[in-house]
N, C-alpha and C positions, 0 to 999 in steps of 0.2 A: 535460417529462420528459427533460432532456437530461442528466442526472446520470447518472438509472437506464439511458440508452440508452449513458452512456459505460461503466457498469459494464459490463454486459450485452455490449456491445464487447470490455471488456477482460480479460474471464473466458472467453470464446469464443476470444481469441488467446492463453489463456494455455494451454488446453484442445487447440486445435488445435498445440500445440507449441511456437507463437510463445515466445519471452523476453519475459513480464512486465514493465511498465515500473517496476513497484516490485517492491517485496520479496514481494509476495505470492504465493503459492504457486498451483493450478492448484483444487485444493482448496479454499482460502478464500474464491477469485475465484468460486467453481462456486455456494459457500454463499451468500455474500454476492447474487450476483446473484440467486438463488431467489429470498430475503429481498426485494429490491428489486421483484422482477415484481411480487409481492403488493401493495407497498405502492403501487406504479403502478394496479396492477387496484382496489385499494379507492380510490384516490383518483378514479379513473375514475366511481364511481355513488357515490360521496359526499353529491354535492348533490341524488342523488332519494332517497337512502335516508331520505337526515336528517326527509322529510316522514313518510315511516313511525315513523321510529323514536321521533321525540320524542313520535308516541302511542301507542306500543306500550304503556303502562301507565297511561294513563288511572285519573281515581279519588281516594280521600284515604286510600290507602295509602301506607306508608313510600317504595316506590319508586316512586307514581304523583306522588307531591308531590317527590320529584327529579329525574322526567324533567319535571315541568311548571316548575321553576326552571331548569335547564338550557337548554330551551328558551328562557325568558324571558332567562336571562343571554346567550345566542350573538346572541339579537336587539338586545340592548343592546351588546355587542360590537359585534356589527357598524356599529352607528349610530355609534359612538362613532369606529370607524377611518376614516369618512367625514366625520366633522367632522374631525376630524383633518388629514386630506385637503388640506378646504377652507383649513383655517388655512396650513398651510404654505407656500403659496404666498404671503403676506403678512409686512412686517418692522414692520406697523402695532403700538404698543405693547397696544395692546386685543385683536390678531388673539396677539400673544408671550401676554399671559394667559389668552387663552380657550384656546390649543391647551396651558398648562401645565397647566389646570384639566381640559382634556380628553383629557390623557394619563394624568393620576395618577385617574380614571373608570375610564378601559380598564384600566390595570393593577388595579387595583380587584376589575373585574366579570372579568378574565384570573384572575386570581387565585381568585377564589370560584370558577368554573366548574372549574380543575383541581382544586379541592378536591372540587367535586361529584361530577365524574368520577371520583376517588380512590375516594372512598365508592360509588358505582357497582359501580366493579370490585373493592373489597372487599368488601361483602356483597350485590353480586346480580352473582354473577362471566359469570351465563346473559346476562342481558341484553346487558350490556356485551360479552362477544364478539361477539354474534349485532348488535349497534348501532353497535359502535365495531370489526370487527372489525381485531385486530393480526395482524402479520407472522408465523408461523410458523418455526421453524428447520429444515435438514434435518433433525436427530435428534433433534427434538422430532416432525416429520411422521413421520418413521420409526420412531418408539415408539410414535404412533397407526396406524399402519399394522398389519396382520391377515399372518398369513405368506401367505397364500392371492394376496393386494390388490396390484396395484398402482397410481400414481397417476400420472395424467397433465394437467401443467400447460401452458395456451399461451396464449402474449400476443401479441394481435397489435398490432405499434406501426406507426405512420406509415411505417416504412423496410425492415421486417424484424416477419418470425414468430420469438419464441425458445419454445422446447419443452425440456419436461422430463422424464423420465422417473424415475421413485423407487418404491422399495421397501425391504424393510425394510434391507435389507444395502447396495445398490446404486443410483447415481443417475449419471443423463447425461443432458446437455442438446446441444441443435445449435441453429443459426440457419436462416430458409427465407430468403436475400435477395433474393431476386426474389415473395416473397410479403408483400407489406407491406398496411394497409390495405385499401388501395385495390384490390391484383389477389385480397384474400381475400375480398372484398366481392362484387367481379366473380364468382369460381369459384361462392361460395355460392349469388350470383344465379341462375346457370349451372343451378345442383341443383332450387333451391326453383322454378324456374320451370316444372319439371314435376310437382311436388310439391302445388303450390300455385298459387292465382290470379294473386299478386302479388309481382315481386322484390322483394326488403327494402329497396333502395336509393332507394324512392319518398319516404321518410319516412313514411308512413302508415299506418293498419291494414291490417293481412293481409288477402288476401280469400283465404278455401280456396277452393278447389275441390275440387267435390263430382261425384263420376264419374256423372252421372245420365245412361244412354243413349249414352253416350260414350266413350271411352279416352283415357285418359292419355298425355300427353305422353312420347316417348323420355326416359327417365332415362339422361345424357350418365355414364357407368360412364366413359369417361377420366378426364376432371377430377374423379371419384368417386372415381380410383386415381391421379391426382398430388395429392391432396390426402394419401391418404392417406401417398402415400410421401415427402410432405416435412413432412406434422406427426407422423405416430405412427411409422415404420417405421427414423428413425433414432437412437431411443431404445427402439426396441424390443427391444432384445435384455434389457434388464433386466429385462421381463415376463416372459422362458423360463420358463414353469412356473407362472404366475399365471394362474387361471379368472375372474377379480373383478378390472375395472381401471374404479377411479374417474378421472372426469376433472373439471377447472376448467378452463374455455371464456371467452374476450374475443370483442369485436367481430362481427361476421359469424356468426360461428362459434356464438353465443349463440341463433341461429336453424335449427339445421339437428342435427340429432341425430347424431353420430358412429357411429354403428348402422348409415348408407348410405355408408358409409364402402369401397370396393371393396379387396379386400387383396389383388388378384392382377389382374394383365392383360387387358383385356375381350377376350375371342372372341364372336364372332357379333354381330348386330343390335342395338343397344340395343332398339330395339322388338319382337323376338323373344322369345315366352316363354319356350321351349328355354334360348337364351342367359342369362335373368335367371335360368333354375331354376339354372343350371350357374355361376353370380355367386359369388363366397365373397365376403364380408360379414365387416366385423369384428364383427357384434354374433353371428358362428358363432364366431371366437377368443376372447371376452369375453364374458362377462355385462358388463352397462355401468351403471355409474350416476355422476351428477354433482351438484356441487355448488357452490354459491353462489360459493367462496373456500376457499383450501385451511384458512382457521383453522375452518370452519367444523366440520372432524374435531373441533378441541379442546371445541366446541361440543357439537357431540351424541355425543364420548364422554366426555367430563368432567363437564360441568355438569347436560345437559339428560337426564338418564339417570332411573330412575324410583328405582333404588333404589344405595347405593353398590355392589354387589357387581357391578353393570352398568359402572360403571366401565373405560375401558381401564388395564391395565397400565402404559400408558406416560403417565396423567394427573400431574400436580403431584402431591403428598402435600397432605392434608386439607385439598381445596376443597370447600367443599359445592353440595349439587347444586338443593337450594332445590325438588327435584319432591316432587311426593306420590308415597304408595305405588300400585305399581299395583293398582287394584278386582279381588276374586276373581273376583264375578260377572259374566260380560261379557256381549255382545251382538255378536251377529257383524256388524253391518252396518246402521249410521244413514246415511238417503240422502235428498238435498235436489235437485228440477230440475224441469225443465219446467214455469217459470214463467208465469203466465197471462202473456201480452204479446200486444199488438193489431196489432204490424208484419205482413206477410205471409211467409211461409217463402221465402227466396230457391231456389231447385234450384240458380241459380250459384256463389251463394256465401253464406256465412256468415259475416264478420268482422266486428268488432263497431268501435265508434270508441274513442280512447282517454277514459280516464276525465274527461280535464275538459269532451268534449264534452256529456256527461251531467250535469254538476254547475249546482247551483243559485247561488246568489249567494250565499251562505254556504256551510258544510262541509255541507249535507246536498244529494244529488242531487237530482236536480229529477222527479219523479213523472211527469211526461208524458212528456219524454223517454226515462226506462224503458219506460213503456209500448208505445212508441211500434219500440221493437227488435223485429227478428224472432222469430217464434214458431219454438221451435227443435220441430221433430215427431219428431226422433229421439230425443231425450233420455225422452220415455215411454215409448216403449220397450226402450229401456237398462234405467231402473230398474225397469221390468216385470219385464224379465228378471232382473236381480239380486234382486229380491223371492222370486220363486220359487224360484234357488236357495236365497236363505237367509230360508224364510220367519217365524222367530223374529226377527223385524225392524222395528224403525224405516224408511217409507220415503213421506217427503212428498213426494207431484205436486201439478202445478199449485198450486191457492188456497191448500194448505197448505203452500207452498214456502216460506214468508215469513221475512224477516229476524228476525222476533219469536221463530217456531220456533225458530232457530239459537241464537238470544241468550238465551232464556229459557224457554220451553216444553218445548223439548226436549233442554237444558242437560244435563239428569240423565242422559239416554240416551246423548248424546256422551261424555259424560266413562266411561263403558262399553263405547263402539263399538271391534270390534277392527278392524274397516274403515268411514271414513267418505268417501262420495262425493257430489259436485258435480256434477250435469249440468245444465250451462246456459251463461250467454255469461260469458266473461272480459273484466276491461278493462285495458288497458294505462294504464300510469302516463299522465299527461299535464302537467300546468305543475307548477309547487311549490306547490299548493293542493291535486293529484290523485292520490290512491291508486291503486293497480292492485285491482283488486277482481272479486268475483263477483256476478253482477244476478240476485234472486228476485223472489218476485211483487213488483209494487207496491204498496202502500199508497194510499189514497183521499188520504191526508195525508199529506207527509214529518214524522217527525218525532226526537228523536235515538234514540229506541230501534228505529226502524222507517222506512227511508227509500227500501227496495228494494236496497239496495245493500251489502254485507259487504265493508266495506272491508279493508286488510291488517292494518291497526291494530286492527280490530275482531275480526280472525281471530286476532289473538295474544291474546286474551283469553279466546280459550276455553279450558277446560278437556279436553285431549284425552289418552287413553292407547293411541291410536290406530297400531296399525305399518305401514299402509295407509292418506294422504287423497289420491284420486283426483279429479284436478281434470278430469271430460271436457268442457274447454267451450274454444272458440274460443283460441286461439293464448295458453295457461295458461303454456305453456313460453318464450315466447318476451318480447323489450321489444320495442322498438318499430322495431327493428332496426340502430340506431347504436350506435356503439360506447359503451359505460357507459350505455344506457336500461336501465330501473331495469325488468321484468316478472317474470321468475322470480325474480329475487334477494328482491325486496320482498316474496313471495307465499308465498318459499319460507320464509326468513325467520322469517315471521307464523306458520305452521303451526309450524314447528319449536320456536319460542315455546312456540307452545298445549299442545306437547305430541308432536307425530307424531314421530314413527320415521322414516317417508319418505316420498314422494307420489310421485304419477305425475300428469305434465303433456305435456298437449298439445302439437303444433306447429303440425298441422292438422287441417282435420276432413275427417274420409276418409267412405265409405259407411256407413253407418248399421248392415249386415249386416257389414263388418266389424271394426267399432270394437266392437260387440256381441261378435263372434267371439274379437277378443282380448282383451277386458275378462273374459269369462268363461272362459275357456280360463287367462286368467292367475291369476286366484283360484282355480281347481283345483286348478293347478299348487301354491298356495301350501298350499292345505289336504293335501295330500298329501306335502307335505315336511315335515322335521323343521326346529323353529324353532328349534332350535339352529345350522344350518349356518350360517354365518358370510355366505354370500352368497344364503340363501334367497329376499328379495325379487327382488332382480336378476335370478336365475333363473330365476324365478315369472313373469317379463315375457320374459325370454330366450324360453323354454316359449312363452309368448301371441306371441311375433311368428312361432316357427317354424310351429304353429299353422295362420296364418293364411296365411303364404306356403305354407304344402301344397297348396293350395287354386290351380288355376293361374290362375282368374282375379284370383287374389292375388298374383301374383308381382311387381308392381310394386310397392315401394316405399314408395309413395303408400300403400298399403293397410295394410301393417304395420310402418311406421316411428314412426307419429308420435308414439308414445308414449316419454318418457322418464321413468326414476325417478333423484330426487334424493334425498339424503339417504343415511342408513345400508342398503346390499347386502341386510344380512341383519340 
């Protein structure tokens, strides 16, 4: 990335006043680098995406027989740039034909694959952003931007944090240079290590912690408020007036919810509850919500919309959006968790392994190993409780939790739900064979309709008209904590596919009383606003964490953070 990191350089000194080494204006440099973050961030989970996406349309439909030649051609590619390879190194007269023979291949199968992609992104314009997604412009991001919204982008590179702040009128960026990598890795670690079981830096699954009989570790509010004052507070003046700021998150940063974010000076104890009530928090300046990639606005206000008149103003002229209309008759709430599993309930912890520990020797998970995961005991009561608020409902436990429900039983009902939720274990991506996915009951047999496992690719094939899918299960929000591991992006992705609006995902799992507290408190919130406001969702979770923290043995963090919503505010 040393293009992007000279840009990003040379738009910061053009910015800070410095003379330009070229002609280019303070302005163009500010654009351009935007432009560039993105392309760095997408190239970053490129290679986990690519497992999702080339089945995102499965089938022998128009666009399921182009994602499956697509894929076929990038693999012939690739083999072909490897023979390639091999020949070069040789002036043998055999080795001069076979590398002629296997150039004019590549260019060949290069060739058909831009074509396919062409046709991709001319009639299934949803996919191809949400698979392939492009760079965005400023005034392009700023036509999709809501007057209310503002957005904030940050990349974290090897040497240096750069930050962005944009709205509809207004954008500014700064550099953090003493926060690269490496010391944003460290801070985050710093947060989650009282948050959660396990610093992110381990490589491995999260292990939450779960507050049983116990308290929480001091939540370190310094490094809570130099975080915040060197990625949000010197771009923040373009927010003045904004109640709704989305953000796009790298590295580190892709595990910890910006919501614990301290906007002011810590006074008193971290581990005093006085002190934590008297905390200002940016998720009190903000309702927050994030997202995948900033193209990801083009996504779900362009394409993925239900009808054209949903459209943002600031879309292209006549793309079409390839959704059905949305169903008159709805259903307040299809819910799927508390899958039979034979593991024991840990009290310590709950993190789940990533998906390829689960996986069989083919694409289907391997049944024992499901089985074999913790029985989650809070999850039935969660959807207990959502049940009786909305008892006109769809709402599978245990034996009925199954992948077949999802996929086909109760297909009808989803495609109806105005809230669909997940209670169970999430899995993080794992090799380039491994989805990030959701684990239901098991199946006696794996087999492809029913394997226990709802992979991402499998989740973009639902049918959803859904403005709420709540993923409450083990670190939903999170990859796997490296910079570009593929967890929310792939998951978020799938849904927004299917259909969602927006989701709410995990980071950890908190007490059971009150993940329950804000889960429900947040859907009041939602049922008692009008679905017109522009930042209703985000609100509606805003609502569910204050909530929660009323409550003083809720005052940590730990308790009412973990939840984040991605996708569309409102």
């Amino acid at each position: 990335m040393r293009l992007t990191a000279a840009v990003l350089a040379a738009g910061l000194l053009g910015l800070a006043g410095a003379a330009p080494a070229s002609p280019d204006t303070p302005e163009t440099l500010r654009a351009e680098a935007f432009e560039a973050a993105q392309w760095a961030i997408a190239s970053e989970a490129a290679d986990a995406l690519a497992r999702v996406s080339a089945r995102f349309a499965q089938g022998d439909d128009e666009l399921g027989l182009l994602a499956e030649e697509r894929e076929r051609l990038i693999v012939e590619r690739d083999r072909l740039e490897r023979e390639l390879e091999q020949h070069y190194a040789s002036a043998d007269d055999a080795d001069l034909q076979a590398r002629t023979r296997a150039r004019m291949a590549w260019e060949a199968a290069d060739g058909r694959l831009k074509a396919v992609d062409n046709e991709i992104e001319t009639r299934f314009p949803a996919w191809a952003e949400l698979t392939s997604p492009r760079a965005l412009s400023v005034r392009e991001t700023q036509g999709l931007l809501k007057e209310d919204e503002g957005l904030l982008l940050v990349m974290v590179n090897p040497e240096a944090t750069y930050v962005w702040g944009v709205t509809r009128d207004r954008i500014a960026w700064a550099r953090a240079g003493d926060l690269g990598s490496e010391a944003m890795t460290e801070a985050v670690n710093t947060l989650r290590a009282s948050l959660t079981g396990t610093p992110v830096s381990r490589g491995q699954e999260v292990d939450p912690l779960i507050f049983a009989g116990r308290r929480a570790a001091p939540f370190d509010r310094a490094v809570s408020h130099r975080l915040y004052s060197q990625v949000v507070k010197p771009v923040e003046q373009v927010f003045a007036g904004k109640s709704t700021l989305i953000t796009v998150v790298t590295g580190a940063l892709t595990t910890l919810p910006l919501a614990v974010l301290s906007t002011s000076a810590p006074t008193g104890r971290d581990d005093a509850v006085d002190a934590l009530d008297d905390t200002e928090w940016l998720m009190d300046r903000y309702a927050l919500a994030t997202l995948p990639a900033v193209s990801s606005l083009k996504a779900l206000r362009c394409h993925l919309v239900a009808t054209p008149a949903d459209r943002s103003p600031g879309c292209p002229p006549a793309v079409a959006t390839g959704r059905p209309e949305r169903v008159a008759e709805r259903l307040p709430l299809v819910a799927f968790g508390a899958p039979v599993l034979t593991g024991a309930p840990d009290e310590a912890g709950r993190g789940s392994p990533s998906a390829d520990q689960v996986m069989g020797t083919g694409r289907l998970a391997d049944v024992a190993k499901l089985k074999a995961l913790p029985y989650l005991r809070g999850s039935r009561l969660e959807l207990e409780t959502l049940k009786s608020r909305y008892p006109d409902s769809v709402v599978r436990i245990g034996a009925e939790a199954t992948e077949r429900s999802v996929r086909a039983l109760d297909a009808p009902s989803l495609e109806r739900a105005r809230f669909v939720v997940f209670s169970t274990h999430g899995l993080m991506a794992g090799s380039a064979a491994s989805e990030p996915g959701l684990v239901l009951t098991p199946p006696d047999e794996a087999t492809e309709a029913d394997d226990g496992y709802l992979s991402a690719s499998e989740a973009a094939q639902l049918k959803l008209n859904a403005e709420f899918v709540v993923l409450s299960a083990c670190n939903t929000a999170a990859s796997d904590g490296r910079p570009g591991g593929e967890g929310l992006s792939g998951l978020a992705r799938a849904f927004f596919y299917a259909g969602a609006r927006s989701m709410m995902v995990s980071h950890w799992e908190v007490s059971d009383a009150a993940t329950t507290k804000l889960i429900t408190e947040t859907f009041a919130s939602l049922d008692a606003r009008q679905t017109t406001d522009p930042g209703v969702r985000a609100r509606a979770l805003q609502a569910g964490m204050r909530a929660v923290r009323a409550e003083r043995r809720w005052a940590h963090p730990a308790y009412w953070a973990a939840f984040t919503l991605v996708g569309e505010p409102g």
